[in-house]
GUVOTOR-285526 format. One record per residue (C-alpha): residue in one letter; x, y, z. Coordinates in steps of 0.2 Angstrom, whole numbers, always signed. Each point is the difference from the previous one (the first is absolute). Example, Ala and Ser with C-alpha at 12.3 -4.5 7.8 and 13.67 -1.06 7.14 Angstrom:
<nodes>
a, +62, -22, +39
s, +6, +17, -3
</nodes>
This chain:
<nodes>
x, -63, -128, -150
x, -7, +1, +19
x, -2, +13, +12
x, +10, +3, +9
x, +6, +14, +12
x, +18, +12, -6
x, +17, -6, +4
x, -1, +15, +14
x, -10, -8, +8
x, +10, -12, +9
x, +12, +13, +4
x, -14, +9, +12
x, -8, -6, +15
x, -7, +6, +17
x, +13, +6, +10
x, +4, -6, +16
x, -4, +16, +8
x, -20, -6, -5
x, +2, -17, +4
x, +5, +3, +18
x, -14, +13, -2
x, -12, -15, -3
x, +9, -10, +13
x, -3, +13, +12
x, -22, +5, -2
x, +0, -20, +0
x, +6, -2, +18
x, -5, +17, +5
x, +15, +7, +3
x, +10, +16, +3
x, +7, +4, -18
x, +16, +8, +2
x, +3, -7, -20
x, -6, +12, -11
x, +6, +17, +1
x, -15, +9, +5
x, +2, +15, +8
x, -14, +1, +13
x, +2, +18, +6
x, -16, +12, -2
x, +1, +10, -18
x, +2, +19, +6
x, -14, +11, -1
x, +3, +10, -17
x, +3, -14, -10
x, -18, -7, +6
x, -8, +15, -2
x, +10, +5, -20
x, -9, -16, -4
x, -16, +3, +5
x, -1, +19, -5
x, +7, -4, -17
x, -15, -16, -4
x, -12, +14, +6
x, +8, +11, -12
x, -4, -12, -16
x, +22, -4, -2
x, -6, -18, -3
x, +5, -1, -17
x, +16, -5, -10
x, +16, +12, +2
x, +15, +4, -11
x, +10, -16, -2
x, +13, +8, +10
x, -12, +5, +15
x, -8, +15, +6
x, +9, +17, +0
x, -4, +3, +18
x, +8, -17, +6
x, +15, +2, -9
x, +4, +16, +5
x, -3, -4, +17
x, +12, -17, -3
x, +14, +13, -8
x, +0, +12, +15
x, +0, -13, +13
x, +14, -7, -10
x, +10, +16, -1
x, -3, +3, +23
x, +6, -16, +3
x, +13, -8, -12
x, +3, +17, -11
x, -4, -9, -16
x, -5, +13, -13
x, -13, -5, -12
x, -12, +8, -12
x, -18, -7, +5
x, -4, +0, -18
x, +13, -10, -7
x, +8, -10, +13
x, -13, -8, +11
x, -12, -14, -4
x, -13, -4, +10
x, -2, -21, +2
x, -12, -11, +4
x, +11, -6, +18
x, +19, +0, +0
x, +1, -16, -9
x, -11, +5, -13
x, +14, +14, -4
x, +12, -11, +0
x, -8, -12, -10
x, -3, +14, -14
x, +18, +3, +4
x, +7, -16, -6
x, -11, +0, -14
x, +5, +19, -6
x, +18, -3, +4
x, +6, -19, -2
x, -1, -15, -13
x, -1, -19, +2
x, +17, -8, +1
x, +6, +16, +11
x, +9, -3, +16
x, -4, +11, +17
x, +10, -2, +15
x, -10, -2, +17
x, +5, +2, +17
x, -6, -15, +10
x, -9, -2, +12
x, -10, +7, -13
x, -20, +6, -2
x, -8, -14, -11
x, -13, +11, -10
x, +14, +6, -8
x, +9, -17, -4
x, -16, -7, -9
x, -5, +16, -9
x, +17, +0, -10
x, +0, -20, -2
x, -17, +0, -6
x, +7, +13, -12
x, +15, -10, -6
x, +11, +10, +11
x, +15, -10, +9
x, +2, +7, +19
x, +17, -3, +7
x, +5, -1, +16
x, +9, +11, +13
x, +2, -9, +16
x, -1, +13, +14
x, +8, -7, +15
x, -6, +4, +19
x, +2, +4, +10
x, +2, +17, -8
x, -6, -6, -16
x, +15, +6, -7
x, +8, +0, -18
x, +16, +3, -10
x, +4, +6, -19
x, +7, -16, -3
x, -16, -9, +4
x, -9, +13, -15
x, +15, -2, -12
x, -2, -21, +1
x, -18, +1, -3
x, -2, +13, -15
x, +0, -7, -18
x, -1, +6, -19
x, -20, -1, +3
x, +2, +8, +17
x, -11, +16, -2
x, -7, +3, +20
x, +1, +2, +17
x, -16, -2, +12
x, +3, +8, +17
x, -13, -1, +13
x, +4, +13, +13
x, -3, -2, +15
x, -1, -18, -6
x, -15, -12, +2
x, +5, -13, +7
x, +14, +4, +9
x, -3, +16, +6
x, +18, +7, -7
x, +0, +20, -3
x, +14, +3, -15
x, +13, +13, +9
x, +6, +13, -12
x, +19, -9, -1
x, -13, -17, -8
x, -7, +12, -12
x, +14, +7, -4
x, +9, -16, -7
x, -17, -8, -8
x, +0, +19, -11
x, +16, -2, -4
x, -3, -17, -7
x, -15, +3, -7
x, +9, +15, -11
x, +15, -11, -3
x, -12, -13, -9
x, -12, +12, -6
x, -15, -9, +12
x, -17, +8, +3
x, -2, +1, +19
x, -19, -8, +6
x, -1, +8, +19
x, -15, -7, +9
x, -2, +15, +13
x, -18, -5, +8
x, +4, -2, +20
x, +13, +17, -4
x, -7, +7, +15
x, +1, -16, +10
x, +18, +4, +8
x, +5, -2, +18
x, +14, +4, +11
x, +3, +17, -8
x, +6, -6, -18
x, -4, +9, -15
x, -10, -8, -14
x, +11, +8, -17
x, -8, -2, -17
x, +12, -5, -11
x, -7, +11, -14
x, +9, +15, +8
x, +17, -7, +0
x, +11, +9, -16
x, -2, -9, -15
x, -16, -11, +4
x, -14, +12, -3
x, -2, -7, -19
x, +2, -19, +3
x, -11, -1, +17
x, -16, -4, -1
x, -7, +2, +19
x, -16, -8, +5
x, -10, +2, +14
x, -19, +3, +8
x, -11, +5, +12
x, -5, -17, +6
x, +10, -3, +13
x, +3, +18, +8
x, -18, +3, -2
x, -5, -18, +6
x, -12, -1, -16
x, +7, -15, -9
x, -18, -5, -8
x, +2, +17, -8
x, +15, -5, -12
x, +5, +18, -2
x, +20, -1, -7
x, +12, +10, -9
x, +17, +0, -11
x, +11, +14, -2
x, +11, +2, -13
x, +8, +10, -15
x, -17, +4, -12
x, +7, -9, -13
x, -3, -18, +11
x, -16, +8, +9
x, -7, +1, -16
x, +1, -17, -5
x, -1, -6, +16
x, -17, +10, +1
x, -7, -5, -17
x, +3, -22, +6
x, -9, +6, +16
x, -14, +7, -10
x, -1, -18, -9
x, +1, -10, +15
x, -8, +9, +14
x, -9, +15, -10
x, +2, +11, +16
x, +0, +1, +19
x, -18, +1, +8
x, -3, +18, -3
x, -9, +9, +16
x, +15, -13, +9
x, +13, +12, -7
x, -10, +14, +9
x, +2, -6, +15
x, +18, -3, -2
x, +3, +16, -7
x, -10, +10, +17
x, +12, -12, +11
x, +15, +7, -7
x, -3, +16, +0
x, -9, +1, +17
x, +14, -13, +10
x, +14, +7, +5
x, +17, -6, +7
x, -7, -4, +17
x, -12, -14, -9
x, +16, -8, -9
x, +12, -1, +16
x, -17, -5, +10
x, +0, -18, -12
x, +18, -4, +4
x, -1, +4, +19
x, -15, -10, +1
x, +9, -15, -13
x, +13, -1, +11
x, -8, +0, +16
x, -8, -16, -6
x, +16, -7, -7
x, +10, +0, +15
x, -14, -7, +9
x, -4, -15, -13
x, +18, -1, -2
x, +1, -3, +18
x, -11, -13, +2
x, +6, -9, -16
x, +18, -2, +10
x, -9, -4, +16
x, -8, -15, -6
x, +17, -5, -11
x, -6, +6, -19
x, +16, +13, +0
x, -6, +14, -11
x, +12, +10, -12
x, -6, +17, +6
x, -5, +11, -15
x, +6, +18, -4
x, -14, +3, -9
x, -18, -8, -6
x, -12, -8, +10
x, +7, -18, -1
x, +13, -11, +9
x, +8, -15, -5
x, +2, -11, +16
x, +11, -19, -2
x, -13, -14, +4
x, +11, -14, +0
x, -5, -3, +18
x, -19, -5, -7
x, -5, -18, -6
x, +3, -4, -18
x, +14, +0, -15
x, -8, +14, -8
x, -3, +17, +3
x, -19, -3, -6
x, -1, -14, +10
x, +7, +10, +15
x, -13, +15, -4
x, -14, -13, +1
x, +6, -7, +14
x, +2, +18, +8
x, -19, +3, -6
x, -7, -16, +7
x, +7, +2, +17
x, -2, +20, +4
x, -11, +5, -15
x, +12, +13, -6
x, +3, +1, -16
x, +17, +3, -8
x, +7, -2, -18
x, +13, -13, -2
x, +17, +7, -6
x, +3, -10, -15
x, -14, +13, -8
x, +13, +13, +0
x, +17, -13, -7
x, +2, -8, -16
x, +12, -14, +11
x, +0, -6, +15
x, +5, +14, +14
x, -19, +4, +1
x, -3, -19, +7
x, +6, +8, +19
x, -11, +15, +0
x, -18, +7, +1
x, -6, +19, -2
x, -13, +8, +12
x, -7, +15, -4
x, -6, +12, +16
x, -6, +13, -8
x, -17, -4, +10
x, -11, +10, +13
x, +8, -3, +14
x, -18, -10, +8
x, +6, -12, -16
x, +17, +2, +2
x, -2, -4, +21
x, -10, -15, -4
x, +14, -11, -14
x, +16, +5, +14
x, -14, -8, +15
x, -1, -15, -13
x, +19, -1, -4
x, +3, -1, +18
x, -7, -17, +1
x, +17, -7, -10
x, +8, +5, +17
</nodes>
């Protein structure tokens, strides 16, 4: 027999985020492709870093993380969303976001299972459950509220149906879940008996005065809720792949114990830092993100209508979905590349979000940039005018 590579293998490739990544350093380009958030990392969280690898915590930790992080995750949970959790039982500390959920779907799910996905949907999280023999199916949102109904739920779900994902605010589109949404997905998901996958990392990336609400603290979800989140994006410290899940300890155990065996732990004097930034950053920090996200959405917003790219403002996140059909080319790739080649801005074509073909007529920007960067791709958009 010859070698050969496993039959996952096929199933996983680069995602287009990295390509147009590539794409990008090759022309030398603005990337506003991969969702990087290019703010400074605050103070404390620097300095925890740093004063902890003085301190010798360079060493492994508890599979589930250091006490000090987690309690500091359970409190801020508690100010702002009034989730109630035991520190000790019911958080996990990941290696990133996606590495709790990954540890998730292998604690929780079984090949030939069926989750149902909102789309337009975050990749990572399709190709982690394929390459797991997981089956994602799909929700169409549709804008430009990027609305839903029951009966849209009820003609997806299945006898092997066994979750919902819910990104919220929602990468791509940038939709913030209101609590009448939630409401009917937690009623479906108790009516089926579903585990409920929330993907909460922009949950302080919310504009225009809505309210980010975690669906853990609606009645009757606490047990079948597994929220995950980080400190990457909020912190600006996505190298540091610092994520949690939250959830009943019976999942946080298993959960925590695949995470061991995948990740072993989270960079321990990283934890530290997050840790100091949590206890030391108040309210003020938090709203200071949004007001500064959305300052730079309805500016980039604004120059993506200016120059015909109609952008579907988001609630939430630091993304936008603008149309492209305007733009050379069949394809959204081929209208992203075009995009790149003539304004060296890069973007992410739309199809990286579908599983059909409504992606073909879009493109997602991210503007979460310093606003030098930022300044720079909207002087380059203007030349489509």
């Amino acid at each position: 027999m010859s070698l050969k590579v496993s039959k996952r293998r096929p199933l996983v490739a680069q995602s287009e985020i990295r390509n147009m990544t590539l794409e990008c350093a090759r022309v030398s380009g603005v990337n506003l492709a991969q969702g990087v958030c290019d703010l400074p990392v605050p103070g404390p969280v620097i300095e925890g870093a740093e004063q902890a690898m003085r301190a010798g915590t360079n060493i492994y930790t508890r599979f589930d993380g250091l006490p000090r992080l987690r309690g500091a995750i359970a409190a801020k949970q508690r100010r702002y969303t009034g989730m109630d959790l035991d520190p000790d039982n019911q958080v996990v500390v990941s290696c990133g976001a996606t590495g709790a959920f990954y540890a998730a779907c292998l604690a929780l799910l079984d090949e030939g299972d069926e989750v149902l996905v909102f789309e337009p949907y975050y990749g990572y999280h399709i190709v982690t459950m394929v390459s797991l023999g997981i089956k994602p199916v799909y929700v169409t949102l549709e804008p430009p509220e990027w609305g839903f109904a029951a009966e849209d739920l009820e003609r997806a779900v299945t006898k092997r149906t066994r979750a919902i994902v819910l990104n919220t605010p929602s990468n791509p589109a940038g939709k913030v879940f209101d609590r009448r949404e939630l409401e009917l997905i937690a009623d479906f998901a108790q009516s089926h008996d579903l585990f409920v996958f929330t993907d909460e990392i922009y949950e302080h990336f919310v504009f225009d005065g809505r309210e980010h609400i975690a669906p853990a603290t609606l009645p009757g979800m606490a047990r079948r809720t597994i929220t995950i989140s980080g400190l990457s994006k909020v912190f600006a410290v996505t190298g540091w792949r610092l994520g949690y899940a939250l959830c009943d300890p019976e999942w946080a155990l298993a959960i925590g114990h695949f995470s061991d065996l995948v990740y072993v732990c989270a960079p321990a004097p990283l934890q530290i830092g997050a840790a100091k930034g949590l206890e030391e950053l108040g309210p003020d920090y938090y709203q200071g993100v949004s007001d500064d996200h959305q300052m730079k959405r309805d500016r980039f917003c604004g120059v993506l209508r200016s120059v015909g790219l109609t952008p579907h403002v988001p609630a939430g996140a630091y993304y936008t979905l603008a149309d492209v059909t305007r733009l050379p080319g069949e394809t959204a790739k081929e209208r992203a590349l075009f995009l790149l080649e003539k304004t060296g801005v890069a973007c992410v074509p739309g199809s990286a979000f579908y599983s059909g073909p409504v992606g073909e007529t879009l493109a997602r920007f991210c503007f979460a940039k310093e606003m030098d960067v930022l300044e720079d791709a909207m002087q380059r958009l203007g030349r489509l005018a």
